[in-house]
C-alpha positions in Angstrom: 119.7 81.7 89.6 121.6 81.7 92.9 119.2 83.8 94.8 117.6 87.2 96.0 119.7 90.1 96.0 117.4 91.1 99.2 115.4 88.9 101.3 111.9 89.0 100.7 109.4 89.6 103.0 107.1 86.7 104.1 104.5 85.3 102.1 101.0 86.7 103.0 99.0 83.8 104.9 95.7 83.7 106.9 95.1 81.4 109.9 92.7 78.7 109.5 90.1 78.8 112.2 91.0 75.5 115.2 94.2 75.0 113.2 97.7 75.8 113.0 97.4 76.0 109.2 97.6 79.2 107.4 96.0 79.4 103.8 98.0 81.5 101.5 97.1 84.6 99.5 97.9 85.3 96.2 95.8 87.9 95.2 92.7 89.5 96.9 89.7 91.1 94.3 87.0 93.0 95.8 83.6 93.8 94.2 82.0 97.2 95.1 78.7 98.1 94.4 77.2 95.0 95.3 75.0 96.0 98.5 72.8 98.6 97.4 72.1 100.4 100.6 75.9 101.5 100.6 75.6 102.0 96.8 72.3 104.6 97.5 75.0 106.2 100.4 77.5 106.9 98.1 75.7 108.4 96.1 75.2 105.4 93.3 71.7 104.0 91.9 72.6 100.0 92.3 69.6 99.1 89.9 71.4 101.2 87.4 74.9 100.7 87.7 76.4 97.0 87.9 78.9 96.0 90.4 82.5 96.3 89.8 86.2 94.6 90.9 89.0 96.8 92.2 92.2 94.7 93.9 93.7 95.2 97.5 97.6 93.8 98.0 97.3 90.7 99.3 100.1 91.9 102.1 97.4 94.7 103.0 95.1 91.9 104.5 95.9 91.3 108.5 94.5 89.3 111.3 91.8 90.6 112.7 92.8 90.4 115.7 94.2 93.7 118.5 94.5 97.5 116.6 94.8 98.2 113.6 96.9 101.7 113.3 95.1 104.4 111.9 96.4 105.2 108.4 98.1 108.5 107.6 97.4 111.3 105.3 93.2 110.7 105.7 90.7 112.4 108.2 88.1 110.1 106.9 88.9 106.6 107.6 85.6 104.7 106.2 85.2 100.5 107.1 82.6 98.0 105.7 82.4 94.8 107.0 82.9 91.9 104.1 82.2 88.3 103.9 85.8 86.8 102.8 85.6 83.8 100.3 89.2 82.1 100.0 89.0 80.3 96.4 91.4 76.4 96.0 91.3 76.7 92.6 90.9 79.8 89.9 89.9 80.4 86.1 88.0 81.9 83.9 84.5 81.8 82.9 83.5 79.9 85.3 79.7 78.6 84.9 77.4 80.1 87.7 76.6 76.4 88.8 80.4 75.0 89.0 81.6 78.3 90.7 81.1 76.8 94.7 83.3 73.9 93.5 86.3 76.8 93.9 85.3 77.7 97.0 88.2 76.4 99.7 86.6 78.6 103.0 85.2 82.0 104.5 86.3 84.8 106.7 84.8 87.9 107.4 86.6 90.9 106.5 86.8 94.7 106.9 87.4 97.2 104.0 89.0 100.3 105.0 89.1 103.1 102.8 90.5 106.4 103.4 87.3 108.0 101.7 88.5 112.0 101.3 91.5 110.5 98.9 89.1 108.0 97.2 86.6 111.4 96.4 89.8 113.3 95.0 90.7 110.0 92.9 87.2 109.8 91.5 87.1 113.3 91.1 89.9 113.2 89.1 89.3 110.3 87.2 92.5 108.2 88.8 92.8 104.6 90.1 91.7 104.0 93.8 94.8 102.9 94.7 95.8 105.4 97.6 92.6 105.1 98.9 92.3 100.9 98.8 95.3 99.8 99.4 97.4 101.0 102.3 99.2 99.1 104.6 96.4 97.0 106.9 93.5 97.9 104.8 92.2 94.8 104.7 91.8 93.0 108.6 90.5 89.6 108.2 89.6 86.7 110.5 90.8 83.3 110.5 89.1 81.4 107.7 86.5 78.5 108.2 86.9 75.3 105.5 83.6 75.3 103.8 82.8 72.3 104.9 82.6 73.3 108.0 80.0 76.1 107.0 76.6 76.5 105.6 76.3 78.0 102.5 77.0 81.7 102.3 73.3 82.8 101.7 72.1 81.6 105.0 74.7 83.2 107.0 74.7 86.4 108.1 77.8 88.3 109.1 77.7 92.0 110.9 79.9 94.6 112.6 80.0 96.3 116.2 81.9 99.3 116.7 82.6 100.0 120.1 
């Protein structure tokens, strides 16, 4: 092969917090339904319903850093703020007690959603993909090695919305 008949856009990346490494992104899986005060908002019953995985594109996720442009076609711009775990390693069935030894770092997150096209999409039975994954959906801020953090359960991450 001698080459790309365009050029492609850069590789998605993430700072590294005190660095100037960036870690790469491959692929970016999210898991709703797994704080069940946001489940009872939307309407869900988190004792009842298990959480599930949906994917963002890994180019939606941005530094969190300056404005993020308000998306088109929504009037209902919804965000959630997310604890970000960057894996070094993947694969499948992983046991529950070998599953931090994946763990490379964390960021905190935000997950936009244009909420009035996800309730037409669930309506109508269709993918969340208009709703999910839009061009800086996914603002995140430089990642922390793990080493250099506790472990996840004794942090506590939040949001201020000025």
């Amino acid at each position: 092969m001698t080459g790309f008949v365009i050029t492609p856009p850069a590789a998605p990346a993430l700072a590294v917090a005190g660095t100037d490494q960036m870690f790469p992104l491959r692929r970016v899986f999210c898991v709703g339904r797994n704080y069940a005060a946001h489940a009872r908002e939307m309407g869900s019953d988190p004792n009842r319903e298990p959480p599930f995985f949906f994917t963002k594109p890994a180019d939606a996720v941005v530094p969190a850093s300056g404005t993020v442009p308000y998306p088109s076609s929504t009037r209902e711009l919804h965000h959630e703020v997310e604890l970000v775990v960057a894996l070094k390693g993947g694969g499948t069935d992983i046991a529950p007690e070998h599953a931090m030894d994946l763990v490379w770092g964390y960021g905190v997150g935000l997950d936009l959603t244009r909420r009035d096209l996800q309730a037409v999409a669930k309506k109508d039975g269709r993918p969340w993909d208009m709703a999910k994954g839009f061009d800086a959906s996914a603002p995140c801020s430089p990642l922390v090695p793990a080493e250099r953090t506790g472990h996840p359960q004794e942090a506590r991450i939040w949001l201020e919305v000025n």
